[in-house]
One Martini backbone bead per residue (centre of mass of N, CA, C, O) as a GRO file, in nm:
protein
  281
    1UNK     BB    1   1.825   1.511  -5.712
    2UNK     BB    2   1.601   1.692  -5.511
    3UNK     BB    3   1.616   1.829  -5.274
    4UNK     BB    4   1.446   1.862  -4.943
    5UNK     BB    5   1.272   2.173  -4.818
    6UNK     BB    6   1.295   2.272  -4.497
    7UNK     BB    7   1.074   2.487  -4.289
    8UNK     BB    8   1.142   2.651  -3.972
    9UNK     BB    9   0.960   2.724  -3.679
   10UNK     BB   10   0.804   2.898  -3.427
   11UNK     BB   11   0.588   2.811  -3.208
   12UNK     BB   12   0.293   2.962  -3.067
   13UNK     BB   13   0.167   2.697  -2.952
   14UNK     BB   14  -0.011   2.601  -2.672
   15UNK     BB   15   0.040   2.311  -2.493
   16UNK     BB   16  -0.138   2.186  -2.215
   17UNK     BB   17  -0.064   1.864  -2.241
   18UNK     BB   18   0.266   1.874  -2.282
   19UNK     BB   19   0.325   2.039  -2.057
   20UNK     BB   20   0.177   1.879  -1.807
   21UNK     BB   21   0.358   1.598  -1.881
   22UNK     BB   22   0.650   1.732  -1.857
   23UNK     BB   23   0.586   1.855  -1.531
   24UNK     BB   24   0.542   1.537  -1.426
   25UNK     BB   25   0.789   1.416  -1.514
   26UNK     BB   26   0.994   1.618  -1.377
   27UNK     BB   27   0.904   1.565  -1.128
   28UNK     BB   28   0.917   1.201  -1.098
   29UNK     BB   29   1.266   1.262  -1.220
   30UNK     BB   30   1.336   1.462  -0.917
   31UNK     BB   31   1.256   1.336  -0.648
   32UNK     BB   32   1.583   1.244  -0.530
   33UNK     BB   33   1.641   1.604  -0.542
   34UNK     BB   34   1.440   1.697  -0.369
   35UNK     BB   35   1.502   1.497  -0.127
   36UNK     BB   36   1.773   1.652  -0.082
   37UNK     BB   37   1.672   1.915  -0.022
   38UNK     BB   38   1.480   1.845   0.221
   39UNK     BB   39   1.717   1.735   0.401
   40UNK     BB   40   1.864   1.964   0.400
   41UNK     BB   41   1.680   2.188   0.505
   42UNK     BB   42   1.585   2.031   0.802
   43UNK     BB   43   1.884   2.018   0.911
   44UNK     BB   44   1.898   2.329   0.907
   45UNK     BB   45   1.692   2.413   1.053
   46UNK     BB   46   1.720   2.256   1.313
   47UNK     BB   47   2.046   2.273   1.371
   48UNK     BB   48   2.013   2.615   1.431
   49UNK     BB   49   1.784   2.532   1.650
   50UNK     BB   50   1.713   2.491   1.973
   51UNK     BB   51   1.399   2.371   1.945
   52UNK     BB   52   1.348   2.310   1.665
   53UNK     BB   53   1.060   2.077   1.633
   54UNK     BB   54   0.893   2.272   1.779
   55UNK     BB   55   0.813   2.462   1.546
   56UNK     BB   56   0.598   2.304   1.400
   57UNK     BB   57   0.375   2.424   1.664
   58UNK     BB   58   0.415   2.662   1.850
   59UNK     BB   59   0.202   2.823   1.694
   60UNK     BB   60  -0.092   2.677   1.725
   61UNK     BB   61  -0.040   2.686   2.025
   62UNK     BB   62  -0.005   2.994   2.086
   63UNK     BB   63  -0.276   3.064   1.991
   64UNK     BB   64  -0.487   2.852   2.143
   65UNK     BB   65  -0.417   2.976   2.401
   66UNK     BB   66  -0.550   3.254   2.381
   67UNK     BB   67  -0.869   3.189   2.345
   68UNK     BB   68  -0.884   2.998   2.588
   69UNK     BB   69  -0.822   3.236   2.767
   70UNK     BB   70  -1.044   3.395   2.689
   71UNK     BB   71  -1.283   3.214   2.738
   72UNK     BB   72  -1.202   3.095   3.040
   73UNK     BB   73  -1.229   3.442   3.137
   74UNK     BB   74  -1.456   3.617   2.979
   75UNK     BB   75  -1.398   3.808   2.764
   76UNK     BB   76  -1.528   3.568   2.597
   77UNK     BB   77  -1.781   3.483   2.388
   78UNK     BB   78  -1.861   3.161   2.287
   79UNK     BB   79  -2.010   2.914   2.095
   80UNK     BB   80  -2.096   2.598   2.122
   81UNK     BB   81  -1.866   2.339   2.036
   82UNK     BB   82  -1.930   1.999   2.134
   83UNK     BB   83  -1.594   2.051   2.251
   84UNK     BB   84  -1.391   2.101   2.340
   85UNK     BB   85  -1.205   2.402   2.320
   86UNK     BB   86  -0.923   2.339   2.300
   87UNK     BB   87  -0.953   2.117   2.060
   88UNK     BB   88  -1.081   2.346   1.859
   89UNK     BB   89  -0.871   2.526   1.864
   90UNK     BB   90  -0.641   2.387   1.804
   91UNK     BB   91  -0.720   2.205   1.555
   92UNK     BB   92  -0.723   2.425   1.420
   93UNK     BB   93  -0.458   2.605   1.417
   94UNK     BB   94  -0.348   2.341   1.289
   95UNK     BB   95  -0.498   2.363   0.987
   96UNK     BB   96  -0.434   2.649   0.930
   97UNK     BB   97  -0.123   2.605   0.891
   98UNK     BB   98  -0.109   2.432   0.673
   99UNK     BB   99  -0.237   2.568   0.493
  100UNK     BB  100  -0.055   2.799   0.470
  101UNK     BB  101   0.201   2.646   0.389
  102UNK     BB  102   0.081   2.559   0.117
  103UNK     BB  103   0.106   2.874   0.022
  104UNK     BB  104   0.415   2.907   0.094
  105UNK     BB  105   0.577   2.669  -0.058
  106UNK     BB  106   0.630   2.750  -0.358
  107UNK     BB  107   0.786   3.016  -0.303
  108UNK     BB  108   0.957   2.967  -0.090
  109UNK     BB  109   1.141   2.747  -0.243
  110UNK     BB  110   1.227   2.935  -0.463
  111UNK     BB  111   1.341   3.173  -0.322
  112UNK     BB  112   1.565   2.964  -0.219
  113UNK     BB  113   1.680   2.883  -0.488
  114UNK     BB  114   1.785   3.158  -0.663
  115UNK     BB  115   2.082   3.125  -0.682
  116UNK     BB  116   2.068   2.850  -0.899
  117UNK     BB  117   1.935   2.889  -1.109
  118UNK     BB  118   2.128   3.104  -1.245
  119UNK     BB  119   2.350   2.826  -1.272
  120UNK     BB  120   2.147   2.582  -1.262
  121UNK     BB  121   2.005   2.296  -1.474
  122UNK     BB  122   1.703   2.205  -1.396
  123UNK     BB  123   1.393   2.089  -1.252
  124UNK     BB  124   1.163   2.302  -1.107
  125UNK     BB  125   0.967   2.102  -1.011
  126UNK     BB  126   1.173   2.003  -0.737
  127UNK     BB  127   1.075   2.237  -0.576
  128UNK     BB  128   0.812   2.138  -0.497
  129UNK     BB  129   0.896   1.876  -0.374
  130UNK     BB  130   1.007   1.972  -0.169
  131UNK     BB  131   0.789   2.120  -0.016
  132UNK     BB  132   0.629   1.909   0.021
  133UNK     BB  133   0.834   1.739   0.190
  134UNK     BB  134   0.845   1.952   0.426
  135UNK     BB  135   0.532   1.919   0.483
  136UNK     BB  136   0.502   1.665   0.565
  137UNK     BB  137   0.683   1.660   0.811
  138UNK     BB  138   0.512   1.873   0.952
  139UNK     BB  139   0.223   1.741   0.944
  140UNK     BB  140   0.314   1.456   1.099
  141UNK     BB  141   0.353   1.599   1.380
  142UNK     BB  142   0.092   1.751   1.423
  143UNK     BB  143  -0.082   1.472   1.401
  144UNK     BB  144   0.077   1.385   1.676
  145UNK     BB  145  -0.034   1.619   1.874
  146UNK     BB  146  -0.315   1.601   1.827
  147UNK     BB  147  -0.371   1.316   1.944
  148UNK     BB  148  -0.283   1.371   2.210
  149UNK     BB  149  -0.488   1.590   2.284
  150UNK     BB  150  -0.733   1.413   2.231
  151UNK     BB  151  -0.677   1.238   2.476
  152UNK     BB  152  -0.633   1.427   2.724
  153UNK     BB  153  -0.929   1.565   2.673
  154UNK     BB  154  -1.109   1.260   2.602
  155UNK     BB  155  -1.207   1.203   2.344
  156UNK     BB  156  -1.060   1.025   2.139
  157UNK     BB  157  -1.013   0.709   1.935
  158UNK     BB  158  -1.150   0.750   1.626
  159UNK     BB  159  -1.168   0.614   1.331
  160UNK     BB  160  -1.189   0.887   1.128
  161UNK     BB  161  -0.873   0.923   1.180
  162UNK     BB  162  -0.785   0.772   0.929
  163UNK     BB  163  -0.930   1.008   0.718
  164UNK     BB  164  -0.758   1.270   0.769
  165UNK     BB  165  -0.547   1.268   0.568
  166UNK     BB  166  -0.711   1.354   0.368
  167UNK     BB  167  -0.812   1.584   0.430
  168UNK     BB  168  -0.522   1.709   0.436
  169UNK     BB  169  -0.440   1.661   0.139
  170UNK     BB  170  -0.693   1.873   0.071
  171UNK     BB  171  -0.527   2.120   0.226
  172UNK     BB  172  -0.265   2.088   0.043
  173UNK     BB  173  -0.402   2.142  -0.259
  174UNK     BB  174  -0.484   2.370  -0.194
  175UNK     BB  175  -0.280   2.574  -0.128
  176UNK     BB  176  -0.095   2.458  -0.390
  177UNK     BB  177  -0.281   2.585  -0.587
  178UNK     BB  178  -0.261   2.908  -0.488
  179UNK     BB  179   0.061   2.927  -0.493
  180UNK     BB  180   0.116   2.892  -0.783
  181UNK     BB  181  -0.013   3.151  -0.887
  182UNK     BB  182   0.183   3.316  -0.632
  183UNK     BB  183   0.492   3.280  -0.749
  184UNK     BB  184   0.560   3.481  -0.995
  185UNK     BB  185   0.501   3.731  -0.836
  186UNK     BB  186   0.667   3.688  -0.572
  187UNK     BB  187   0.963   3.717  -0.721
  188UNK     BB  188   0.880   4.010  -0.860
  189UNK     BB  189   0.731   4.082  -0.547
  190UNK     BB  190   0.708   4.110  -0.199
  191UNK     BB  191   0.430   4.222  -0.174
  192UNK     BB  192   0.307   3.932  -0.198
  193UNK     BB  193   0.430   3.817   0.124
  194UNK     BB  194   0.259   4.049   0.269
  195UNK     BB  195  -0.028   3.998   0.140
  196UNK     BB  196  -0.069   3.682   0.243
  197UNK     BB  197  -0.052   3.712   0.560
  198UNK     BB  198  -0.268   3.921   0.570
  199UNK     BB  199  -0.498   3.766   0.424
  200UNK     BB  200  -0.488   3.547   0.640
  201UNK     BB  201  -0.547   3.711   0.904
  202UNK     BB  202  -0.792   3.743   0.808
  203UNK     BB  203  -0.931   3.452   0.704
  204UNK     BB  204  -0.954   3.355   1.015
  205UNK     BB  205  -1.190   3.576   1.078
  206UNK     BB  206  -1.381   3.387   0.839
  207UNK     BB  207  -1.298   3.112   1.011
  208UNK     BB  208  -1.378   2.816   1.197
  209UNK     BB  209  -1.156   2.808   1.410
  210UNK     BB  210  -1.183   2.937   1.709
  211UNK     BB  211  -1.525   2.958   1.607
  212UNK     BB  212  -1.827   2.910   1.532
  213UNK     BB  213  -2.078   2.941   1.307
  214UNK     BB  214  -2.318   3.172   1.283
  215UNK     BB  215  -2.684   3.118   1.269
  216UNK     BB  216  -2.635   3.457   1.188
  217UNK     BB  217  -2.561   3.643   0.984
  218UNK     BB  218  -2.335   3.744   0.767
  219UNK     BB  219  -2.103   3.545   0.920
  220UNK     BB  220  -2.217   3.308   0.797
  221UNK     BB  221  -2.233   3.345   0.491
  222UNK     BB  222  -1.914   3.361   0.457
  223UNK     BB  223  -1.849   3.124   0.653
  224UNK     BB  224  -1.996   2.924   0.399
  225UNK     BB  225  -1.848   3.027   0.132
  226UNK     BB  226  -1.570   2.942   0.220
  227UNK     BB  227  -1.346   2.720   0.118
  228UNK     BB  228  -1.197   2.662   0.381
  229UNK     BB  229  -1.469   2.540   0.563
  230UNK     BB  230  -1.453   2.244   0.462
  231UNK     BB  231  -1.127   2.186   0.496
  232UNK     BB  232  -1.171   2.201   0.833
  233UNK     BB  233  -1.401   2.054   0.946
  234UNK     BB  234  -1.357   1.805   0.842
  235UNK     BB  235  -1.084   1.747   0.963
  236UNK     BB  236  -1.212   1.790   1.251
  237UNK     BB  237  -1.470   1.576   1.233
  238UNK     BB  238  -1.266   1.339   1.233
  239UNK     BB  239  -1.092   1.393   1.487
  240UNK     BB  240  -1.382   1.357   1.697
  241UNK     BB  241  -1.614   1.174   1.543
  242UNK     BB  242  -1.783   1.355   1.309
  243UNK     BB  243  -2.003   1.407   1.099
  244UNK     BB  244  -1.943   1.580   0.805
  245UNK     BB  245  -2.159   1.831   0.691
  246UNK     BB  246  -1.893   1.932   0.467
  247UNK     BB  247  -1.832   1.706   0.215
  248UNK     BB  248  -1.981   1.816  -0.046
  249UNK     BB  249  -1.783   2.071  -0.038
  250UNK     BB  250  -1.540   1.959  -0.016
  251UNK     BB  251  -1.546   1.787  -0.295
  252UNK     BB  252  -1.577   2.008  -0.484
  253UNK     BB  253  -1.327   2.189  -0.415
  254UNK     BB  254  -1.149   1.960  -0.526
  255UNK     BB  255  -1.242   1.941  -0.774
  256UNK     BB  256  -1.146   2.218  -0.887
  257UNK     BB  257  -0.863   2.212  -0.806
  258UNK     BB  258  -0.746   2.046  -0.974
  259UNK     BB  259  -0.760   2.190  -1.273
  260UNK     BB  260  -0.557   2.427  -1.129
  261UNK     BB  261  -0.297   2.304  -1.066
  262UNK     BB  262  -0.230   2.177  -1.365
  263UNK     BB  263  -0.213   2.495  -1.438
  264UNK     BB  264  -0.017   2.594  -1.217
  265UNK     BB  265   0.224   2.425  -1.330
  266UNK     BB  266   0.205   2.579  -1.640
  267UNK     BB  267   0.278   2.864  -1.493
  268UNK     BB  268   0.540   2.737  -1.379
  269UNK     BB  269   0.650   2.631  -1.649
  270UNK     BB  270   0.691   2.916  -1.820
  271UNK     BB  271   0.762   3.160  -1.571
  272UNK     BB  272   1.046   3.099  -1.448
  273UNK     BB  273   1.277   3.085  -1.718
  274UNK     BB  274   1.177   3.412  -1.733
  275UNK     BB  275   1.270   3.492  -1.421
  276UNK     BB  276   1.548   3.419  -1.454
  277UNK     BB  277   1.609   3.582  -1.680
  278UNK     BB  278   1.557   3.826  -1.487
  279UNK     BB  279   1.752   3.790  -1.262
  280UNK     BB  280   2.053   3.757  -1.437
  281UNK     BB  281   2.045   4.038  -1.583
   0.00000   0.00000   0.00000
């Protein structure tokens, strides 16, 4: 009787429904190791540190304080925001903070995990799941910090701010879709760590962090078409208790957001097993 001969070849058809589901499965079979590398990682930074927990918001609290002090000195003029400008200050630089972190966290944890990767064999995606538990850490002190300023300036607590985790879970989704897409690069070339600093730091003087929106001219279209826009906004009015302006623009980007994010797993998870096959060349 003839045996049956097959004739194996490799693949070259790629398929983004099996990568997708195998870079999910491998995120929630890797959670236990994500979670103590985040457990490491926050007790180093801040054991190691006088301040300590203070740094999780000590930047956007002292961004907010120069702008406050610009403002009530007169040195600018800013245009009335409906609510104390300190709030709306503070606020701001705390969210768009959030946002800042969450475009840093994928880069962040793989380029902090270099040694590793080139000598142990694990799931790469635990490393974005570190990353993401070491922002929820930082994200739940600042809205704790947010809460206290909110009292002591008089706004109050709005049933609203139920509704917080929400938005900022959105502007963490937003952050960490751009980070996925940035991180590939950012591994085989450090200018790109320093491209989005800079481009952050503009960034934020055309997004409604420190002063709101202009009635009229150029920087009204910039900054209503800005993505983080809405989701600065809504997270920004649901902790004062204002009815959402930019809700319906707000949910257009999150619904955009989803299927690039999970883009965003497929080239992270097709294209880090080739950087580190040449970081270890």
């Amino acid at each position: 009787m003839a045996l049956e001969t097959r004739v194996y070849q490799k693949q070259r058809t790629i398929k983004f429904g099996t990568l997708l589901k195998a870079s999910l499965s491998d995120m929630f079979q890797s959670r236990f190791l994500a979670r103590q590398l985040a457990e490491r990682d926050i007790k180093a930074m801040y054991r190691q540190s006088y301040l300590g927990i203070v740094w999780a918001f000590i930047m956007p609290l002292t961004t907010a304080a120069v702008w406050i002090f610009l403002n009530s000195s007169g040195t600018i003029k800013l245009s009335d925001t409906g609510i104390p400008y300190p709030v709306y200050a503070f606020s701001g630089t705390l969210i768009w903070s959030i946002i800042v972190a969450s475009i840093n966290s994928p880069m962040t944890s793989t380029q902090a995990a270099k040694g590793i990767l080139t000598k142990i064999n694990f799931p790469k995606e635990a490393l974005l799941l570190s990353g993401i538990y070491k922002l929820l850490f930082d994200t739940s002190i600042k809205i704790l910090i947010l809460v206290v300023f909110v009292i002591i300036y008089g706004v109050g607590l709005q049933w609203s701010l139920l509704l917080f985790p929400i938005a900022i879970l959105g502007a963490i989704i937003f952050g960490t879709t751009v980070g996925l897409f940035l991180t590939p690069l950012g591994l085989l070339y450090k200018d790109i760590g320093k491209i989005i600093t800079f481009s952050m730091q503009f960034l934020m003087y055309v997004t409604p962090v420190v002063y709101a929106i202009p009635k009229t001219g150029i920087m009204k279209t910039i900054m209503t078409w800005n993505p983080i826009t809405p989701i600065l906004l809504t997270a920004r009015d649901l902790v004062v208790g204002f009815t959402p302006e930019y809700l319906n623009y707000f949910l257009v980007v999150l619904a955009i957001c989803i299927p690039f994010l999970f883009l965003g797993l497929i080239i992270y998870r097709i294209s880090i097993p080739i950087i580190v096959e040449r970081l270890s060349a």
